[in-house]
N, C-alpha and C positions, 0 to 999 in steps of 0.2 A: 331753463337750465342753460348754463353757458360753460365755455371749454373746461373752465378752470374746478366749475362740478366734478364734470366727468374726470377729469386727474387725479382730486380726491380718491375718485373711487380705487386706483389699483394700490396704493399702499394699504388703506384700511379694507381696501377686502382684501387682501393677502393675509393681513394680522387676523380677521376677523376668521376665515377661512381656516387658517394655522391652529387658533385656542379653538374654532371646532372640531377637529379633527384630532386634536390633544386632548380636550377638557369635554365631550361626548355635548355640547352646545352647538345652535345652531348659527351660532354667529350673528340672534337679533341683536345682543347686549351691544356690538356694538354698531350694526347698521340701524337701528331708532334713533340715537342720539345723533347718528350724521345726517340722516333723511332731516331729525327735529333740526338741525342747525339749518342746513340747505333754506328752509323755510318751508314745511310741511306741515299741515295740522296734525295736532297725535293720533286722530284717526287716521289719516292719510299714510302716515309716516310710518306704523304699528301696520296699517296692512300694506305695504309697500316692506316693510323688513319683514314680514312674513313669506312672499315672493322670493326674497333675496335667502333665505333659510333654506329652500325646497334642493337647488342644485348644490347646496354647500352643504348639508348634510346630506345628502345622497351621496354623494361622492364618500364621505369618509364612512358609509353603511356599504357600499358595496366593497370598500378597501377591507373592510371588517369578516363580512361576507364571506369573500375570497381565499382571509385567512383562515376560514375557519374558528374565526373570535367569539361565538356564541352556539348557543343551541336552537334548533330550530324552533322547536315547543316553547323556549322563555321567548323567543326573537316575535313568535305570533302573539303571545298574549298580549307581553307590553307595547306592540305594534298596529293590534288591532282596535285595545281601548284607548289608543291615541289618536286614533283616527275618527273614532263614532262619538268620543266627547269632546273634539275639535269642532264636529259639525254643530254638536249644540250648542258651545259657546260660542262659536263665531256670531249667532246670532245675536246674540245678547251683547254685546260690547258698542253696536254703533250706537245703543240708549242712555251709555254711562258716559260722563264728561272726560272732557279729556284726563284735567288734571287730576281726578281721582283716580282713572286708571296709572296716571306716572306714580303718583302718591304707593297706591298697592305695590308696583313695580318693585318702589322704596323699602317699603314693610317687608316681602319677600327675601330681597338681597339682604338684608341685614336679618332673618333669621336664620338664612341659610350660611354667612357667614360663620355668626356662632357656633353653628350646630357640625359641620364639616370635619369629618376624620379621615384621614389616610387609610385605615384596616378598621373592620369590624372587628367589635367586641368577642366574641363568640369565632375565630376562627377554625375552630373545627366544624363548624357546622353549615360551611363553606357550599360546598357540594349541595347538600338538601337545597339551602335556600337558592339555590338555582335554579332549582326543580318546583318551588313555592310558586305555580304559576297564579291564585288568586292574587296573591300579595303584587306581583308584577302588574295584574290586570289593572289596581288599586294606582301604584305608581308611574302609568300608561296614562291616566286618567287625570294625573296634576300634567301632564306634559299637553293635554288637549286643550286643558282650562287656560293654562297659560297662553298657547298659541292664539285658540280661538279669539280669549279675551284682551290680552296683552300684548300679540304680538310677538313672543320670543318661544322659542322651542322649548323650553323649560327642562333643558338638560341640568339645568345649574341646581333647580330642587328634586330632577331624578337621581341623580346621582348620591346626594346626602341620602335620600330616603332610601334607596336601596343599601348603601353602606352601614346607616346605621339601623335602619329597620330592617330589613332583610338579611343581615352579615354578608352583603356580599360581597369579593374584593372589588376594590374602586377601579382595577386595569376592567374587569367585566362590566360592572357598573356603567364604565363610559362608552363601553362598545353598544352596551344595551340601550343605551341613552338615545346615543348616536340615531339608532335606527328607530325609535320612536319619535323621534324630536321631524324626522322625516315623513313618516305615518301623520303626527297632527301637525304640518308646516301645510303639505298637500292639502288635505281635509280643508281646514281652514283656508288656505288660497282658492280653491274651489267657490267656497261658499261667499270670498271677496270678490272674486271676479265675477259672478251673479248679480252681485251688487252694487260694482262699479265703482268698489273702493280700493284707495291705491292707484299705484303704475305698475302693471306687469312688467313694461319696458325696463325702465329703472330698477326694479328689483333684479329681475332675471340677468341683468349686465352684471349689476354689482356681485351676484350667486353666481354669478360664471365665473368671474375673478377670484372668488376667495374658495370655488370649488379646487381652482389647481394645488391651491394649498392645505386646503383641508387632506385630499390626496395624501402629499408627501407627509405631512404632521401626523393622520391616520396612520400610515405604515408604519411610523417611529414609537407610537405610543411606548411599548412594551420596555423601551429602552430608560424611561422617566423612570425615577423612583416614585413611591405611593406617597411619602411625605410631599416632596416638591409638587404634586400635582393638587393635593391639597391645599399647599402654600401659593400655589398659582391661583387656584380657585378663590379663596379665602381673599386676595391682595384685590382681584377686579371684582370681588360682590362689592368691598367698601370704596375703592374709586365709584364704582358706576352708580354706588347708593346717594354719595354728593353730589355728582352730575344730575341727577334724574332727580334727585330733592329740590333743587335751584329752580330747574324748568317745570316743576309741579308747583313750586311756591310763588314761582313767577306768574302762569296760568289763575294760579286761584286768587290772587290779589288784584289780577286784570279784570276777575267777576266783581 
């Protein structure tokens, strides 16, 4: 790594820190693709932005916290089954190749683009599904698979699944996100660092930088309207779906 690495990092962890703290993501979407650029293998790269997730969503879970942005009882379910199916998947991903994990990455962002609404269908029934704690345990449990296996806190398919499965609003939705995406970032960093995958160094620097931002974008959320955070959402599933397509097509042609 040389200087010009590390400089990298404080613009894009600032951006990356900022859409987690807005959009309830942990900020892999965009730490994989600069770790793959740096020159990291996608195992390497994927648990090394796993590291770099742990202090950048923490940060906008305890901003969240603090406000009083959730309930304790939805904040354990979704936080507790993204912690014990991070640990299962993290095992399983150093057996799968790289470029099929980028490929899945692909499949994901593009069906969560589609699928991405501002409010639930059913908003009167707002309240309840709040209180839906299996259903949260269910959508805890894609945020584990993602990290474990992927690498990304999988705020980006918590959030749809709670909006539009659960009715919940998407301001709670990202709070809820937020702090699951933290539950399986840890889990799975745990289980890479046993295994001596990744750079803790490198991650934890880049997670320190986009923690400050996560912060201040945390504290702002409520001010976003639920369209625009949609439309925010929606805009970086289909960039990061081309990005992550090229470097998957690139890999499997080099087999």
């Amino acid at each position: 790594m040389v200087l010009w690495d590390l400089l990298v990092f404080v613009p894009l962890g600032l951006l990356a820190g900022g859409l987690a703290g807005l959009l309830g993501i942990g900020g892999g979407l965009i730490f994989a693709p600069l770790l793959l650029w740096m020159g990291l293998s996608p195992h390497q790269a994927l648990a090394t932005s796993t590291f770099a997730i742990v202090p950048t969503a923490l940060s906008g879970t305890l901003t969240h916290l603090f406000a009083g942005g959730f309930q304790l009882r939805a904040g354990l379910s979704i936080g507790v089954a993204a912690f014990l199916s991070s640990l299962l998947f993290s095992k399983i991903g150093l057996d799968v190749s790289g470029w099929f994990l980028l490929t899945l990455q692909v499949g994901l962002y593009l069906v969560v683009a589609a699928t991405i609404r501002s409010e639930p269908h059913q908003a009167g029934q707002q309240l309840k599904s709040t209180l839906f704690l299996p259903g949260l345990a269910v959508v805890g449990s894609v945020a584990g698979f993602s990290a474990g296996l992927l690498g990304l806190g999988g705020g980006l398919l918590m959030v749809p699944l709670m909006v539009n499965g659960l009715a919940v609003p998407i301001h709670l939705a990202i709070r809820l996100s937020t702090l699951a995406v933290t539950c399986s970032a840890t889990a799975a960093s745990l289980q890479f660092l046993s295994e001596g995958r990744g750079s803790a160094g490198i991650g934890l620097l880049l997670g320190g930088v986009a923690a400050l931002a996560a912060y201040w974008s945390a504290s702002r959320l409520q001010r976003v309207s639920g369209n625009r955070l949609a439309w925010m959402l929606r805009t970086l599933l289909l960039l990061l779906a081309f990005g992550t397509g090229r470097q998957a097509l690139t890999l499997a042609m080099g087999h």
